[in-house]
C-alpha positions, 0 to 999 in steps of 0.5 A, spaced: 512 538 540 508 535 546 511 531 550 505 525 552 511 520 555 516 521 559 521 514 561 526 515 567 530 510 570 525 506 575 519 509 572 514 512 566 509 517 566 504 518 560 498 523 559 492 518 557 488 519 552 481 516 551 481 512 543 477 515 539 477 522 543 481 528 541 481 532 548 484 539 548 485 544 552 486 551 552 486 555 547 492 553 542 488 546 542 493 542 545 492 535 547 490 534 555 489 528 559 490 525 566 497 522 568 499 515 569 504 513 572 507 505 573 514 502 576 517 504 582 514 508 587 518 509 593 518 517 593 511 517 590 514 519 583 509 514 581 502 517 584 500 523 580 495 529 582 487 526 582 483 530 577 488 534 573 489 535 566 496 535 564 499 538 557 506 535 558 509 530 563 516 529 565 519 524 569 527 525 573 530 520 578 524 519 584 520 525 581 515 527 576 513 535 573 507 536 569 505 543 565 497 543 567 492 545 563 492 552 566 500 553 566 501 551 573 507 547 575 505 541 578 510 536 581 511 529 585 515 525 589 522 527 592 524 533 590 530 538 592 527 544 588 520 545 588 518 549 582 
């Protein structure tokens, strides 16, 4: 299943879809969207890439990764191990 929300501790992300529009991307027609965060942001775990489309979004303690529409990893805030 997609994963469209995703709650930490001090913070949450969701990729954002427009109402009434049914965005996908990729071949298998997932569904894609830019992602917003709110909350804390004192790593930047809250300030996701501009302009890119995300299929999946997790958030951990001070980061946040997100799947791009092409299968690159992307990820932001403090991270001890990048991908």
């Amino acid at each position: 299943p997609e994963q469209t929300l995703s709650p930490s501790l001090f913070h949450t992300c969701a990729i954002t879809h427009r109402h009434g529009v049914q965005d996908t991307c990729g071949g298998g027609g997932l569904p894609c969207g830019p992602v917003k965060c709110w909350g804390h942001n004192e790593k930047n775990q809250s300030t996701p890439p501009p302009g890119i489309m995300f299929t999946h979004v997790s958030c951990g303690g001070f980061f946040t990764c997100g799947l791009q529409v092409g299968g690159e990893v992307s990820c932001w805030g403090e991270i001890d191990h990048p991908p």
